[in-house]
Predicted model as a PDB file, atoms N, CA, C, CB and O in Angstrom, pLDDT in the B-factor column:
MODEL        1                                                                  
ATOM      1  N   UNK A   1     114.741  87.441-163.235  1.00 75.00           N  
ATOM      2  CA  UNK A   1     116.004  88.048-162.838  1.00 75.00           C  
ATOM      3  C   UNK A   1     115.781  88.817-161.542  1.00 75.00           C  
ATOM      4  CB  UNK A   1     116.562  88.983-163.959  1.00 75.00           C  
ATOM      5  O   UNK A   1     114.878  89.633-161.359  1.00 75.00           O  
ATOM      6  N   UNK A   2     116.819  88.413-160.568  1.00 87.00           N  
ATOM      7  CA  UNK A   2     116.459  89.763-159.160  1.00 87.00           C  
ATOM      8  C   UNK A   2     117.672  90.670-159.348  1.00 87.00           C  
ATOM      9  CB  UNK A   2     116.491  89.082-157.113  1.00 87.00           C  
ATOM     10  O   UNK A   2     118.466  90.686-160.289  1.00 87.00           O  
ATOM     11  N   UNK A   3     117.639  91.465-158.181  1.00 90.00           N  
ATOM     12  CA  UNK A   3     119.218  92.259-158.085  1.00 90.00           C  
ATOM     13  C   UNK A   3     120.474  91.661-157.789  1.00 90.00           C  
ATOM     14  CB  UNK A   3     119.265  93.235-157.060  1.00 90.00           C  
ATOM     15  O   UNK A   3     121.431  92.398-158.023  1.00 90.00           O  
ATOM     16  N   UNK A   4     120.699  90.709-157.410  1.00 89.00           N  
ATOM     17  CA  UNK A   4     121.698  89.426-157.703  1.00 89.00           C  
ATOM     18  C   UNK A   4     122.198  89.208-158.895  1.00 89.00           C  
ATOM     19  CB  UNK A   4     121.141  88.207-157.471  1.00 89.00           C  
ATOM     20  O   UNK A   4     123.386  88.915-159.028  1.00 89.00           O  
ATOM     21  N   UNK A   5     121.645  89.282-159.576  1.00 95.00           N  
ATOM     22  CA  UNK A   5     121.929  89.292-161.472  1.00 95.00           C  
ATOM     23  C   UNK A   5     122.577  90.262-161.956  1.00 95.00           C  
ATOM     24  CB  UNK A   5     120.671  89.409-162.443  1.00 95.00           C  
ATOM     25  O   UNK A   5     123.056  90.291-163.090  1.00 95.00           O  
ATOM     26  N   UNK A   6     122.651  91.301-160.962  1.00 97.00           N  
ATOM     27  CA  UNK A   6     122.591  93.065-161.701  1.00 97.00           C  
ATOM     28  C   UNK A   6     124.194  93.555-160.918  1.00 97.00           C  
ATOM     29  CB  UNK A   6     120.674  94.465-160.879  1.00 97.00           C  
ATOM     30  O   UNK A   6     124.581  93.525-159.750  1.00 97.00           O  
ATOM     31  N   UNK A   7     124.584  93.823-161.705  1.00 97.00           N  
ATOM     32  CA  UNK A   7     126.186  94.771-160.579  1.00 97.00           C  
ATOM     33  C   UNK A   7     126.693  95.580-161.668  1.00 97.00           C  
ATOM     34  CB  UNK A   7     127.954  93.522-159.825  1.00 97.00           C  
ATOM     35  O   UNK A   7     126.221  95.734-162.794  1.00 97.00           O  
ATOM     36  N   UNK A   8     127.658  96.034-161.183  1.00 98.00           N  
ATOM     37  CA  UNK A   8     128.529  97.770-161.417  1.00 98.00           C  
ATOM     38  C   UNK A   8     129.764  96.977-162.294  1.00 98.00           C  
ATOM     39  CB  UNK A   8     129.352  98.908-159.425  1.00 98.00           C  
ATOM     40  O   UNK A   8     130.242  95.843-162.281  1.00 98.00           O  
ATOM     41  N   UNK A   9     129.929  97.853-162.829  1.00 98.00           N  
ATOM     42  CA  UNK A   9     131.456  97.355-163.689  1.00 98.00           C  
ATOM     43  C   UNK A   9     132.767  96.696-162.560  1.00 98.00           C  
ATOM     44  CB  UNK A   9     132.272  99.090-164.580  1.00 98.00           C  
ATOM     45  O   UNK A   9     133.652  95.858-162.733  1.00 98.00           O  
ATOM     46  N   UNK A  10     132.462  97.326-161.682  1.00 97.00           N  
ATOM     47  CA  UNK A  10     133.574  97.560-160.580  1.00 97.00           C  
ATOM     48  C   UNK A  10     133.454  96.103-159.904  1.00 97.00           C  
ATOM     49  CB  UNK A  10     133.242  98.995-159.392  1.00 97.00           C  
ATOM     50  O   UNK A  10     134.402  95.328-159.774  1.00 97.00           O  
ATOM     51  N   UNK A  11     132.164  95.867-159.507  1.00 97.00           N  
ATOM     52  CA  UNK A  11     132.032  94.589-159.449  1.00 97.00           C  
ATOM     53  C   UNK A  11     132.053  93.510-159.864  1.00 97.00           C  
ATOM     54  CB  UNK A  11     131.598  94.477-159.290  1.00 97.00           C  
ATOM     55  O   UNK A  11     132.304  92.490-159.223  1.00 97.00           O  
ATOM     56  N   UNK A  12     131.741  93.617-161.210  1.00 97.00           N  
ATOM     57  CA  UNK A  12     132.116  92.124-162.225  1.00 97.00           C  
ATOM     58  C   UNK A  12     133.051  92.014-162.521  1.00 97.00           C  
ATOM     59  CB  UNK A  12     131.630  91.823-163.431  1.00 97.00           C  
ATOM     60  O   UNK A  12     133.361  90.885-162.901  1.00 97.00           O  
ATOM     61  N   UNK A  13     134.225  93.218-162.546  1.00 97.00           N  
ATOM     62  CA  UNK A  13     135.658  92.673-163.086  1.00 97.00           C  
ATOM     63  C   UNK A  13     135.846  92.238-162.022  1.00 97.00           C  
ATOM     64  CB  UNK A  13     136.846  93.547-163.663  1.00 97.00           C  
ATOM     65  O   UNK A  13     136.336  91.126-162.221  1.00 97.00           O  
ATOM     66  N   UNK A  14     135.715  92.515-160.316  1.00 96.00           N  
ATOM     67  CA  UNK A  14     136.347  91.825-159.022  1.00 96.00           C  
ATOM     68  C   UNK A  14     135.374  90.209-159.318  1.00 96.00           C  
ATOM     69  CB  UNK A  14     135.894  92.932-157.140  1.00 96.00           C  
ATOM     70  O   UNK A  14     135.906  89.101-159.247  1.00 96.00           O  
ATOM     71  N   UNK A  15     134.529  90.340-159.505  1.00 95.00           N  
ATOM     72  CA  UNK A  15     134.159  88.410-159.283  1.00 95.00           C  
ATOM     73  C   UNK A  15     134.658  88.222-160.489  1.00 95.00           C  
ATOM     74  CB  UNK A  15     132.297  87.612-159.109  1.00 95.00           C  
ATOM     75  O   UNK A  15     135.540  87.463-160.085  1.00 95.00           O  
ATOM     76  N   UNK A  16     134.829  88.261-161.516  1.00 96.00           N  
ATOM     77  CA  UNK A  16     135.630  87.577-163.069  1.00 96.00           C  
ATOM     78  C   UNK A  16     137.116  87.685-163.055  1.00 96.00           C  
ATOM     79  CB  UNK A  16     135.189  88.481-164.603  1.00 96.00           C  
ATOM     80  O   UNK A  16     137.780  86.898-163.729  1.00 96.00           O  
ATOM     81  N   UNK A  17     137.651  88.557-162.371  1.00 96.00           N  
ATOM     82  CA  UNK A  17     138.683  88.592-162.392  1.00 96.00           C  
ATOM     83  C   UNK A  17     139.366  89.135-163.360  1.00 96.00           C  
ATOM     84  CB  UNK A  17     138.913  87.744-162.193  1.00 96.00           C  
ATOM     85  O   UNK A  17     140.319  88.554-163.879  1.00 96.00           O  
ATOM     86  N   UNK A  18     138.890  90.513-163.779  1.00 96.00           N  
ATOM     87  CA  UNK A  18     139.076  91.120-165.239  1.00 96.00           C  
ATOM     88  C   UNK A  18     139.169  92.665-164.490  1.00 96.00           C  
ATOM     89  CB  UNK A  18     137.551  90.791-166.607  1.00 96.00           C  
ATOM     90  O   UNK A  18     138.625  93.104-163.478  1.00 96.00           O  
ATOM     91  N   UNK A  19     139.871  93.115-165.218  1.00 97.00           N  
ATOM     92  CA  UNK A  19     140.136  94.943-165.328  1.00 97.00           C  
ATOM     93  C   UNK A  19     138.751  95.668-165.557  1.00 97.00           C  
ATOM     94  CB  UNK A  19     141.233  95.464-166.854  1.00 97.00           C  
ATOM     95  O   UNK A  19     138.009  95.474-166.520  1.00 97.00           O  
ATOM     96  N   UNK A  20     138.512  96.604-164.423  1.00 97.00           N  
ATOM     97  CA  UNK A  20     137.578  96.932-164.644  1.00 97.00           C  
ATOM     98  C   UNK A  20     137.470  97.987-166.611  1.00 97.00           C  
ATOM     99  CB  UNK A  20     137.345  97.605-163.153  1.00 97.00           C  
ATOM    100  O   UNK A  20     136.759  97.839-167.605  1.00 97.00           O  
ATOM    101  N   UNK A  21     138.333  98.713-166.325  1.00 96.00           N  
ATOM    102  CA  UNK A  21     138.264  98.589-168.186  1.00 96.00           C  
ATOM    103  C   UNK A  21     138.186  98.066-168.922  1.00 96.00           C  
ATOM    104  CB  UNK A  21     138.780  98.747-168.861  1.00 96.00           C  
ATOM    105  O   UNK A  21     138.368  98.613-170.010  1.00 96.00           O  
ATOM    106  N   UNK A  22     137.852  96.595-168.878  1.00 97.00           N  
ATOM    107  CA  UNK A  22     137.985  96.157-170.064  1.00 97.00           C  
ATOM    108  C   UNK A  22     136.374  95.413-169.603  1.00 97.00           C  
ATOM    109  CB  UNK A  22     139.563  95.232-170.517  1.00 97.00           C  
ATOM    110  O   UNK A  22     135.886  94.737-170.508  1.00 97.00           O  
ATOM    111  N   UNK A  23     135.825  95.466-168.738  1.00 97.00           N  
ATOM    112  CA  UNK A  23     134.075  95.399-168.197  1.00 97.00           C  
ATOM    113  C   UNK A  23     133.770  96.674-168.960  1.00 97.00           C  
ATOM    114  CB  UNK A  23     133.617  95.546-166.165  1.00 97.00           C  
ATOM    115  O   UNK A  23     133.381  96.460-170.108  1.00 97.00           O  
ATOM    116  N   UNK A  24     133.851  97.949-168.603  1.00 97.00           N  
ATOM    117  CA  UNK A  24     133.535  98.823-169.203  1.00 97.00           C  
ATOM    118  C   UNK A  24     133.498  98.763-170.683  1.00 97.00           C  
ATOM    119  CB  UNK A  24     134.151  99.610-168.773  1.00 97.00           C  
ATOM    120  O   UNK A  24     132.445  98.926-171.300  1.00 97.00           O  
ATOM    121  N   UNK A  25     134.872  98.484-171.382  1.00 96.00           N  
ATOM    122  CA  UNK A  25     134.739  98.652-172.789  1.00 96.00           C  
ATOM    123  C   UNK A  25     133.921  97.813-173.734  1.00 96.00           C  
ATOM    124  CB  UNK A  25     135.885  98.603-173.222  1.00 96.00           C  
ATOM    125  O   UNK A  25     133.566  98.118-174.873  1.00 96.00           O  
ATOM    126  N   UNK A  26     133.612  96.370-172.863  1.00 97.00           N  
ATOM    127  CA  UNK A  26     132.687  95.852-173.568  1.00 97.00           C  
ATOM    128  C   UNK A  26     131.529  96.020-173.509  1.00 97.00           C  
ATOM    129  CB  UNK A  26     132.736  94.960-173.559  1.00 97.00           C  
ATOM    130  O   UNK A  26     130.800  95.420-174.299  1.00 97.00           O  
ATOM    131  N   UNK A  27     130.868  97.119-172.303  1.00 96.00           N  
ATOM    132  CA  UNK A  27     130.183  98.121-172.559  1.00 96.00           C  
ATOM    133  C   UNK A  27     129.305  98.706-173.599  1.00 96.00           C  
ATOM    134  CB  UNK A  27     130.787  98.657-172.421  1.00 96.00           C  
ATOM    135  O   UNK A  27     128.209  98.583-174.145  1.00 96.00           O  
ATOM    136  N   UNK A  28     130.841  99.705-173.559  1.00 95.00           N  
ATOM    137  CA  UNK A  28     130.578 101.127-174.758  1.00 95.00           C  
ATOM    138  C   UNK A  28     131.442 100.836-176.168  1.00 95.00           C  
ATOM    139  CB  UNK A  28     131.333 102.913-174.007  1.00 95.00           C  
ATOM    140  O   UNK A  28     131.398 101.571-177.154  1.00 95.00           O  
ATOM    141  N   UNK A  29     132.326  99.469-176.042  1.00 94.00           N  
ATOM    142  CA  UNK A  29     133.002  99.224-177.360  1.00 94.00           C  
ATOM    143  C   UNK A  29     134.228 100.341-177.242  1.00 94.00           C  
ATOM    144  CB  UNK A  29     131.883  99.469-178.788  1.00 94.00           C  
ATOM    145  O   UNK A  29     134.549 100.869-176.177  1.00 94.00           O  
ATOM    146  N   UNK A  30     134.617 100.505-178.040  1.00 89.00           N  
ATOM    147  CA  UNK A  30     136.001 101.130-178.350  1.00 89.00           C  
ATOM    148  C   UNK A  30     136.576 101.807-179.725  1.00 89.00           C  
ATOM    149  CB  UNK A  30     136.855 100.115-178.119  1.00 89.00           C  
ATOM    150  O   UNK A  30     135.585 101.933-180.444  1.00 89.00           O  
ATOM    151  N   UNK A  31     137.588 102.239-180.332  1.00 89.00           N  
ATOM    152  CA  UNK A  31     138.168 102.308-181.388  1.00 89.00           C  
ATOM    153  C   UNK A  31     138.079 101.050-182.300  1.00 89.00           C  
ATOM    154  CB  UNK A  31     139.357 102.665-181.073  1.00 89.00           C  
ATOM    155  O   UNK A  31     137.571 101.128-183.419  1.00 89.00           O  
ATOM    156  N   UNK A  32     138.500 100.077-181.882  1.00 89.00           N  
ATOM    157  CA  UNK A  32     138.841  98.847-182.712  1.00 89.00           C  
ATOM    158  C   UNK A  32     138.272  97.928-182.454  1.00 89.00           C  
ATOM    159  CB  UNK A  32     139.971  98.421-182.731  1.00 89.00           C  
ATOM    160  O   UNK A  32     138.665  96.802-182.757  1.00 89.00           O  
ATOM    161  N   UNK A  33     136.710  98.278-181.544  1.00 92.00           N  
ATOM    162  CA  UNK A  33     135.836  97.003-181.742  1.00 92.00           C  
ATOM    163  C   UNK A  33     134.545  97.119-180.897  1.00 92.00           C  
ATOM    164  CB  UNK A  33     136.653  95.636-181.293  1.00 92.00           C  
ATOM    165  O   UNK A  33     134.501  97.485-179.723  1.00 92.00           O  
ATOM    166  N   UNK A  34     133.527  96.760-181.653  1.00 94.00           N  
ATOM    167  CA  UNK A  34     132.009  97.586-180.908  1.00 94.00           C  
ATOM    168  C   UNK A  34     131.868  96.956-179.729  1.00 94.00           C  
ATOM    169  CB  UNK A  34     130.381  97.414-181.748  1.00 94.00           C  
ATOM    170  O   UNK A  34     132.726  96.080-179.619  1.00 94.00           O  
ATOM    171  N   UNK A  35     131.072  97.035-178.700  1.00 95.00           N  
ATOM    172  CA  UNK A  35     129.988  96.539-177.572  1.00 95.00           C  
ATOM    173  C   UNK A  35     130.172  95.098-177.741  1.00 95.00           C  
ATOM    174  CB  UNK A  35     128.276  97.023-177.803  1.00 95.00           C  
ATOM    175  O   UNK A  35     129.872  94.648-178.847  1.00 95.00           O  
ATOM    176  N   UNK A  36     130.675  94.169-176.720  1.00 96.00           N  
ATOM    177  CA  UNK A  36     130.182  92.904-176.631  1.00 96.00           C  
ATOM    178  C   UNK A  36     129.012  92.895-176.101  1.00 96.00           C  
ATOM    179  CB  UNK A  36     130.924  92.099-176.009  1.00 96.00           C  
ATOM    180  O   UNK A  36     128.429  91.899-176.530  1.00 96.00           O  
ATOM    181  N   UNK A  37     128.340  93.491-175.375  1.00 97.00           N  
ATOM    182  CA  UNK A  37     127.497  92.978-174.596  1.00 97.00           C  
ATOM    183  C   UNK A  37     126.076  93.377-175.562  1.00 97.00           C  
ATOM    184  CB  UNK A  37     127.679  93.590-173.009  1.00 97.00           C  
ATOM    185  O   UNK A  37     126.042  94.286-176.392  1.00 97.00           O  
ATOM    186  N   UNK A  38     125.015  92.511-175.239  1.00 96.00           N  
ATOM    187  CA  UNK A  38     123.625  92.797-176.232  1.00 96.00           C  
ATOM    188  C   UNK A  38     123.191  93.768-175.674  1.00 96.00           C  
ATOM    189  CB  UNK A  38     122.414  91.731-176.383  1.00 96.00           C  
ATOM    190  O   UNK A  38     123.870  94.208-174.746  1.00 96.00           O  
ATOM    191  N   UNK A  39     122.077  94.372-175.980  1.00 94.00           N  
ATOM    192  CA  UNK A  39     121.540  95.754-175.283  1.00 94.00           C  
ATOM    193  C   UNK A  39     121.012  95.439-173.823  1.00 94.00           C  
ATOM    194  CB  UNK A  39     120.218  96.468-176.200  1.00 94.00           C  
ATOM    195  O   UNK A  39     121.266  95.903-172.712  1.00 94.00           O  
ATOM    196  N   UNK A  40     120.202  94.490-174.285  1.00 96.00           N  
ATOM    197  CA  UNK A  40     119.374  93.532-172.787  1.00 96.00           C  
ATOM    198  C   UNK A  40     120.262  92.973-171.713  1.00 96.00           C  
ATOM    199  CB  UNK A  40     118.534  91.996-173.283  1.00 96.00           C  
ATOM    200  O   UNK A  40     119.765  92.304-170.807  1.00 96.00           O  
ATOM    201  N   UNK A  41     121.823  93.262-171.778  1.00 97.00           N  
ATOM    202  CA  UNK A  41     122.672  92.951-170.957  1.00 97.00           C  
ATOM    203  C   UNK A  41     123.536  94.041-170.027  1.00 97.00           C  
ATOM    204  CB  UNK A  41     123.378  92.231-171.689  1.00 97.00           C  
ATOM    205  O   UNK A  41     124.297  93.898-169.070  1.00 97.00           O  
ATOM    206  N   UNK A  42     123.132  95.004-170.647  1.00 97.00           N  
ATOM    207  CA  UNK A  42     124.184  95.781-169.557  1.00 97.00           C  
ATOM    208  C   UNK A  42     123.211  97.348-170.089  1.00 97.00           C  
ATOM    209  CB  UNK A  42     126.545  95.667-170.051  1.00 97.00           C  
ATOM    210  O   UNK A  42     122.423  97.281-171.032  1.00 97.00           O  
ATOM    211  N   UNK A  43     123.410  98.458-169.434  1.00 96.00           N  
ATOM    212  CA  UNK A  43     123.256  99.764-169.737  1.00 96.00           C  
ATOM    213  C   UNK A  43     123.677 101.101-168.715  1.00 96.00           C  
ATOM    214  CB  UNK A  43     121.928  99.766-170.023  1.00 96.00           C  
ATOM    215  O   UNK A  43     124.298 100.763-167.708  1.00 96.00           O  
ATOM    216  N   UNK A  44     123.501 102.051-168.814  1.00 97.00           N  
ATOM    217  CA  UNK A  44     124.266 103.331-167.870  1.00 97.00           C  
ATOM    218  C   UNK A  44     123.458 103.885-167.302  1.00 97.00           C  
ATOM    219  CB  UNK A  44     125.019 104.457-168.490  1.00 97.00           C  
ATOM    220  O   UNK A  44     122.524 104.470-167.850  1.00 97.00           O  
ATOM    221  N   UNK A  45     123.626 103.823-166.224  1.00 96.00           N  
ATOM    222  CA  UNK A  45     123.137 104.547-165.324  1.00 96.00           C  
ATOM    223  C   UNK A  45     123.537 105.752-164.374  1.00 96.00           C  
ATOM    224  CB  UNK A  45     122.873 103.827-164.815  1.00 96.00           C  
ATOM    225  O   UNK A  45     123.428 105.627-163.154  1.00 96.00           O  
ATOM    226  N   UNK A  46     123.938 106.761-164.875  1.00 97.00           N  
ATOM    227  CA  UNK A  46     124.545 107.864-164.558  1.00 97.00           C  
ATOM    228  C   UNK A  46     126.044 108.046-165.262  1.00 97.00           C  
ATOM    229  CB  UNK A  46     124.565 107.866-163.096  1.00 97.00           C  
ATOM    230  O   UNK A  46     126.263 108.595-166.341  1.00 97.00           O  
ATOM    231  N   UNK A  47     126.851 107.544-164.521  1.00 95.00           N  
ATOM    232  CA  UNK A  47     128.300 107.613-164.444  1.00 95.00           C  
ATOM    233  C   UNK A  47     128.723 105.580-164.530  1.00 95.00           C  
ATOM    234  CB  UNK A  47     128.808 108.661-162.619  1.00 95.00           C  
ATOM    235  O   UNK A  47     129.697 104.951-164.943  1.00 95.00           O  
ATOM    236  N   UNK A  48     127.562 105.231-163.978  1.00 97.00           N  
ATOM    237  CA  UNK A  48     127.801 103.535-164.005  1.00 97.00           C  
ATOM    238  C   UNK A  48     127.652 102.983-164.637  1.00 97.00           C  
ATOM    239  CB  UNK A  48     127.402 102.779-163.455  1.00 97.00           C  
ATOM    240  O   UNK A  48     126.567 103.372-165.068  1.00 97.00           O  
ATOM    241  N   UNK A  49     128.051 101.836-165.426  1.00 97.00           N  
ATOM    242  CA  UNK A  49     127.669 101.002-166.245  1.00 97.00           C  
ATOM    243  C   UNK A  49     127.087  99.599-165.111  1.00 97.00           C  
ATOM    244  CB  UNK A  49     128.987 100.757-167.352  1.00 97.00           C  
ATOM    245  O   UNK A  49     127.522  99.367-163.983  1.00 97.00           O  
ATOM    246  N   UNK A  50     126.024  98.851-165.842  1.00 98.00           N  
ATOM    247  CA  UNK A  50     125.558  97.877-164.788  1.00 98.00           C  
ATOM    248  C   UNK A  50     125.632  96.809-166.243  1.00 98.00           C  
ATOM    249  CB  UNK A  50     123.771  98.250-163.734  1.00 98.00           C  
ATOM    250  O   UNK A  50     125.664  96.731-167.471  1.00 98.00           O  
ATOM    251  N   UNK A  51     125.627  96.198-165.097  1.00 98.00           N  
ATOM    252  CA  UNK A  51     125.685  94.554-165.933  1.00 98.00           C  
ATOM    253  C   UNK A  51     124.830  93.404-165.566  1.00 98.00           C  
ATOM    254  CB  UNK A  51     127.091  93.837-165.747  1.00 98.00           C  
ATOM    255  O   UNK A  51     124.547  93.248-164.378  1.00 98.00           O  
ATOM    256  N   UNK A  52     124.286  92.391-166.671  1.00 98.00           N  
ATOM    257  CA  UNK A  52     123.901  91.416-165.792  1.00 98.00           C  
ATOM    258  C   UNK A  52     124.530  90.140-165.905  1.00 98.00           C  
ATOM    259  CB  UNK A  52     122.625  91.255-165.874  1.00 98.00           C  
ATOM    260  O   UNK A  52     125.223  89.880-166.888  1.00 98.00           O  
ATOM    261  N   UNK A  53     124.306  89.145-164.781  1.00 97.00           N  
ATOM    262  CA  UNK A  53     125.355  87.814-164.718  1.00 97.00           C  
ATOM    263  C   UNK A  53     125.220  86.923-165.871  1.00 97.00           C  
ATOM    264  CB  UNK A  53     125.097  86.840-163.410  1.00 97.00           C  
ATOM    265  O   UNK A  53     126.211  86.299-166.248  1.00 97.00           O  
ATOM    266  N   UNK A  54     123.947  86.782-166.551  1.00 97.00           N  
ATOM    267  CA  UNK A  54     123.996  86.621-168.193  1.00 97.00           C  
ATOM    268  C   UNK A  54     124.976  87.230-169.202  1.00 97.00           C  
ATOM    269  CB  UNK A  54     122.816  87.109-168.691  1.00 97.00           C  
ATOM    270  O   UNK A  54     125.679  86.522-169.923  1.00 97.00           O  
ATOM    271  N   UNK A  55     124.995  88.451-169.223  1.00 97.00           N  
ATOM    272  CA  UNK A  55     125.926  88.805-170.445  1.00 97.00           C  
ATOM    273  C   UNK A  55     127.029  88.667-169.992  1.00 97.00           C  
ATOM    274  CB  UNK A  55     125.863  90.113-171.081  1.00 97.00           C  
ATOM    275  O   UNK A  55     127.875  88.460-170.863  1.00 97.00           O  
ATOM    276  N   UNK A  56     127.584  88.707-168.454  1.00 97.00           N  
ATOM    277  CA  UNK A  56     128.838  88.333-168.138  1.00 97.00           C  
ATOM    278  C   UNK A  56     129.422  87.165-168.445  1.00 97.00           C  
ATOM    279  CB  UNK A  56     128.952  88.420-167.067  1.00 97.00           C  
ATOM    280  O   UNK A  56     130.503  87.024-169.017  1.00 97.00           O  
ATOM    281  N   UNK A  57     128.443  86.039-167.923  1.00 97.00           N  
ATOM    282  CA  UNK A  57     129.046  84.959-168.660  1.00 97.00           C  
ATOM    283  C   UNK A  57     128.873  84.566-169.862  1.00 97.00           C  
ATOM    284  CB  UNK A  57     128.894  84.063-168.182  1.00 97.00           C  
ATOM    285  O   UNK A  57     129.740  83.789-170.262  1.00 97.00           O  
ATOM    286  N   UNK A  58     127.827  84.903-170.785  1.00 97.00           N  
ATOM    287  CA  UNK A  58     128.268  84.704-172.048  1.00 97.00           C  
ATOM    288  C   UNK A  58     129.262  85.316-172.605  1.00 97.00           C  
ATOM    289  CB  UNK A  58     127.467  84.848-172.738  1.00 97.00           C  
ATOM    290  O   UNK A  58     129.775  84.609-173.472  1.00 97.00           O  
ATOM    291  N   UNK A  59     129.832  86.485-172.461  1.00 97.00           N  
ATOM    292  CA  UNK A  59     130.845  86.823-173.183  1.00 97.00           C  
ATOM    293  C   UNK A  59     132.266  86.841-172.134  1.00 97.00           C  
ATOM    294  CB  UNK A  59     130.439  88.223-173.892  1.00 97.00           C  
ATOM    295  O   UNK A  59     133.266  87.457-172.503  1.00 97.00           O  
ATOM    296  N   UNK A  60     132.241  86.170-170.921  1.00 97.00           N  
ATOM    297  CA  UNK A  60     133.457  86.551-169.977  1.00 97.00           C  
ATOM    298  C   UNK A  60     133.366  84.599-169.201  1.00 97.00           C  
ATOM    299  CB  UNK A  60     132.951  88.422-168.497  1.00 97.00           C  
ATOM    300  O   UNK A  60     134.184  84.208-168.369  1.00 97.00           O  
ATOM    301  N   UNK A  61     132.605  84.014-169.563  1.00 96.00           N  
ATOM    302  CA  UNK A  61     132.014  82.776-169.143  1.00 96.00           C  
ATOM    303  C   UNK A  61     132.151  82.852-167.462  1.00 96.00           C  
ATOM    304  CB  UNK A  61     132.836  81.421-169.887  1.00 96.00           C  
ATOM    305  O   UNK A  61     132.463  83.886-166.871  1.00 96.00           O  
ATOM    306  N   UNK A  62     131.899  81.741-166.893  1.00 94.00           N  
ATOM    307  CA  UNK A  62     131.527  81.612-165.459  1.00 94.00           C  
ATOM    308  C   UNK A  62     132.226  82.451-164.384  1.00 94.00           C  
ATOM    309  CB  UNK A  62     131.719  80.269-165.097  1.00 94.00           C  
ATOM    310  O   UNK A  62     133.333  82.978-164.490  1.00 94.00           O  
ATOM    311  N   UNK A  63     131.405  82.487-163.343  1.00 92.00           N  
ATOM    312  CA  UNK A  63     132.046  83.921-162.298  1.00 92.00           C  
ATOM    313  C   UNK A  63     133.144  82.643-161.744  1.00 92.00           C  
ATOM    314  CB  UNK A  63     130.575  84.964-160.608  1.00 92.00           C  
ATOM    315  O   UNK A  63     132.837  81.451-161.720  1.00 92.00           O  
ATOM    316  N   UNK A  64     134.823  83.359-161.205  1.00 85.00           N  
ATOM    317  CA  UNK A  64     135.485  82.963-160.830  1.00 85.00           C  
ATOM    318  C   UNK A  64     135.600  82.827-159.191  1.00 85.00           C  
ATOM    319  CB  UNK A  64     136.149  83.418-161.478  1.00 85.00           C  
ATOM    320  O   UNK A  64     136.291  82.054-158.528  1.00 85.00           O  
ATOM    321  N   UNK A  65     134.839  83.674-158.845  1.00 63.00           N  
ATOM    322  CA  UNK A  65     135.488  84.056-157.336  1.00 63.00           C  
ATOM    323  C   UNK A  65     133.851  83.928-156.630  1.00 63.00           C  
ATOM    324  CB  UNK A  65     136.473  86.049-157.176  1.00 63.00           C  
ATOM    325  O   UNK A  65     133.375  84.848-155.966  1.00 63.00           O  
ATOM    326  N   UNK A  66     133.054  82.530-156.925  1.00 60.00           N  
ATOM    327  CA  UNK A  66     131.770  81.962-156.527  1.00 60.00           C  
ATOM    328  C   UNK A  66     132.153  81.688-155.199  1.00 60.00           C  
ATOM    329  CB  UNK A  66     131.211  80.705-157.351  1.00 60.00           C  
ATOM    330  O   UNK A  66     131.351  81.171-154.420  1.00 60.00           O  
TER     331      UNK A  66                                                      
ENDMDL                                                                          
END                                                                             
């Protein structure tokens, strides 16, 4: 994996084409439904959540805006 793999919430909802809240919530999960993402896929880094292009597309499938 390099840093190509790796981005900010802010960024994967702009290439997927998704709300960045709802990158986030699959995150940290919610009221009415835990974490999509596996541990080895995303984690926080300050104030950021980071992600990698693996757990994105398994649970959000292929980047849209390639």
């Amino acid at each position: 994996m390099n840093l190509k793999d790796i981005m900010t919430a802010k960024e994967a909802a702009e290439r997927w084409g998704k709300a960045e809240i709802t990158i986030r919530q699959a995150c940290s999960g919610y009221k009415k439904a835990p974490p999509r993402f596996k541990e080895d896929e995303f984690r926080k880094s300050g104030a950021t959540w980071l992600i990698t292009r693996q757990g994105m597309e398994r649970v959000f499938g292929k980047e849209i805006n390639t």
